[in-house]
C-alpha positions, 0 to 999 in steps of 0.5 A: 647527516642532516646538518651537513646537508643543511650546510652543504644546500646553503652553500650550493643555494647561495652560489647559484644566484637565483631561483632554483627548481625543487627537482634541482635541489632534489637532484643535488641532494641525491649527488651529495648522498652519494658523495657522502655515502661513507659519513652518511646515515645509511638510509640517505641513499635509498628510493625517495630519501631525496625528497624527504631529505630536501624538504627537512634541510629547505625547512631548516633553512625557510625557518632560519629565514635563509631561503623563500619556497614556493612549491617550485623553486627556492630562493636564496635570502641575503642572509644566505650568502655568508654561507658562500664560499670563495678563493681566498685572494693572496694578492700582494702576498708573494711577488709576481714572476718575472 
């Protein structure tokens, strides 16, 4: 649980090109335990869960010096952004309709 969720705020955090607020990252962090409820450890979903979980995954991330915390907000590094995922390109590869 917790790595996946290290995983999952890197590659949120990395999108989202700015600071982020930490009731944001909380706020995500309570839609991804819901979304991942059925892998999850069971506790992750119950009241302030949120809150703990966030601060262990941005320490995480703070320690692997991927992201700076303030007691607001959390700003993505840019190391960060190879956690970004993109649309693979298939340019070229097929031929254009006509």
């Amino acid at each position: 649980t917790e790595g996946h969720l290290t995983l999952l705020l890197a590659e949120w955090l990395a999108r989202a090109g700015g600071a982020v607020g930490v009731r944001a990252v909380e706020a995500r962090v309570r839609a991804l335990a819901e979304e991942h409820r059925a892998h999850w450890r069971k506790d992750s979903r119950e009241s302030g869960a949120d809150v703990s979980m966030a601060r262990e995954a941005l320490g995480r991330l703070e320690s692997l010096g991927l992201v700076r915390r303030t007691p607001d907000a959390v700003t993505a590094l840019p190391a960060l952004a190879r956690f970004r995922t993109v649309q693979p390109r298939t340019v070229g590869l097929f031929p254009e309709p006509t």
